[in-house]
C-alpha positions as CSV (number, residue, x, y, z in Angstrom):
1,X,73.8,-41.6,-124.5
2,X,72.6,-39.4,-121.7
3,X,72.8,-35.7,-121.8
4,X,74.9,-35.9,-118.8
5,X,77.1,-38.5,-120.3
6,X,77.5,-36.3,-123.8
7,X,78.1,-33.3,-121.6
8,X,81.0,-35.5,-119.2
9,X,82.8,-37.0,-122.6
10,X,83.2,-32.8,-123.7
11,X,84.8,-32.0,-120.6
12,X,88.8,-31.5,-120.6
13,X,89.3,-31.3,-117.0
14,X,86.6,-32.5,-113.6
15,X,88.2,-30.1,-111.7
16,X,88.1,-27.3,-113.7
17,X,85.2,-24.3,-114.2
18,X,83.1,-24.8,-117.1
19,X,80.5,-23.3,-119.1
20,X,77.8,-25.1,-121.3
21,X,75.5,-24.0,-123.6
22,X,72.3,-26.3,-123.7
23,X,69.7,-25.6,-126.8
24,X,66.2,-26.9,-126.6
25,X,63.8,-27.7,-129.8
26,X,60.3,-27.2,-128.3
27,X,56.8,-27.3,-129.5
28,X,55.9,-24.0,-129.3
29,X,52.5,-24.5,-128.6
30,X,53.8,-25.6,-125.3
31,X,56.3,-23.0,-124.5
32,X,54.3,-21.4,-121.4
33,X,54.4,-24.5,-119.3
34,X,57.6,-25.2,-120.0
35,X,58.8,-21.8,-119.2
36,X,57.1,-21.6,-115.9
37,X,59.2,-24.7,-114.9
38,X,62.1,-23.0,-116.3
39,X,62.1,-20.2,-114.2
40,X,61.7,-22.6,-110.8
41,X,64.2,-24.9,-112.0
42,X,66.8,-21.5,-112.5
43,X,66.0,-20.4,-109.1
44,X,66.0,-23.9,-107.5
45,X,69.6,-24.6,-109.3
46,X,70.8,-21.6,-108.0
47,X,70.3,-22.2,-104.8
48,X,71.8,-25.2,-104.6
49,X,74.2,-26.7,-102.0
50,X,77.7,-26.3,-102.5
51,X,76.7,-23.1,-104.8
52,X,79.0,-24.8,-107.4
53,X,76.3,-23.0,-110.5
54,X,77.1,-19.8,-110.9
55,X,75.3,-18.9,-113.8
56,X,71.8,-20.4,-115.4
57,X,70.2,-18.5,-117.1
58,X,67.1,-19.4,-119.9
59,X,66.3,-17.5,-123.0
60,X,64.0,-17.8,-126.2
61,X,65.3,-17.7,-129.5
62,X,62.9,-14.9,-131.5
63,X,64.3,-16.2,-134.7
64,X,63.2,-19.7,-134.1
65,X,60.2,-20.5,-132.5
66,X,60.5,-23.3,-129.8
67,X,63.9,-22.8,-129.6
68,X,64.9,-22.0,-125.9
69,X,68.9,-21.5,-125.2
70,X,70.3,-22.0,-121.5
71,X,73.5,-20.9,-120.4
72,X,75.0,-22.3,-117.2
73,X,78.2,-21.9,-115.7
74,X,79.5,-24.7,-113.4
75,X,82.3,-24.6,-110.8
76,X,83.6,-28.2,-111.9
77,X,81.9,-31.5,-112.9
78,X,80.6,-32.7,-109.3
79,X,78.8,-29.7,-108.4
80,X,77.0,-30.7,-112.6
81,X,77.0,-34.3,-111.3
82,X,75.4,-33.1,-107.9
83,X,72.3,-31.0,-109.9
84,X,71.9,-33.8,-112.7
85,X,70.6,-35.8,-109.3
86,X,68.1,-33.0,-107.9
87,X,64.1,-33.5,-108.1
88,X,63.5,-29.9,-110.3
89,X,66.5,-30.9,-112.9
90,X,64.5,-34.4,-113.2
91,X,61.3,-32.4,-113.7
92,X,62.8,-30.1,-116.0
93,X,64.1,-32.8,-118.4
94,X,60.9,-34.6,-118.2
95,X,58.9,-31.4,-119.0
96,X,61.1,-30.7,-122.0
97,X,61.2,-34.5,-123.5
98,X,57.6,-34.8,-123.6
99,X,57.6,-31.7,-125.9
100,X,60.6,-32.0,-127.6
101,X,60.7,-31.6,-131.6
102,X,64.4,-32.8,-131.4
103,X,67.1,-33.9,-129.2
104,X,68.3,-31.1,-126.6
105,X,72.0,-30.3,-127.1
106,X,74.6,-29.4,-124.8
107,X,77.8,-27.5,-126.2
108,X,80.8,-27.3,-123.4
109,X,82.7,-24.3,-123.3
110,X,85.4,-24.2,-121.5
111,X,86.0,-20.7,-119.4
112,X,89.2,-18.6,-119.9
């Protein structure tokens, strides 16, 4: 299954806001270059069409190393849909798969 596809089957409502919580196991020898695409996929996603993300926003877990948390907050599913299809979300899953130590995860969390 996709991430996409895990991340559609968690969501209660395609019209409503969300929030989701995606966790990355890294090699950390590898961090840097996948950081530096994480900060031009974060700008790139913000400025997206439609400006359905309102939050995304990566971070490093001290605690474990090669363990990056991103937090996003979506306006509803198609505005997710619309960035699953962009060139730097592509890039940024291909940059993370090729130095994954385990499956990303996505958690959906829906807003209140």
């Amino acid at each position: 299954m996709s991430l996409l596809d895990s991340i559609k089957v968690q969501i209660p409502s395609v019209t409503s806001p969300f929030a989701l919580l995606v966790t990355f196991h890294l090699d950390p020898a590898h961090l840097g270059g996948f950081i530096e695409i994480a900060r031009a996929t974060a700008k790139a996603t913000l400025a997206e069409a439609g400006g359905g993300c309102h939050q995304y926003e990566f971070s490093l877990d001290k605690a474990v190393a090669g363990k990056v948390v991103l937090y996003e907050k979506w306006a509803n599913l198609a505005a997710l849909e619309y960035h699953f299809a962009q060139s730097h979300t592509k890039a940024i899953g291909e940059a993370s798969g090729k130095i994954a130590s385990k499956p990303t995860e996505a958690l959906v969390l829906v807003l209140v």
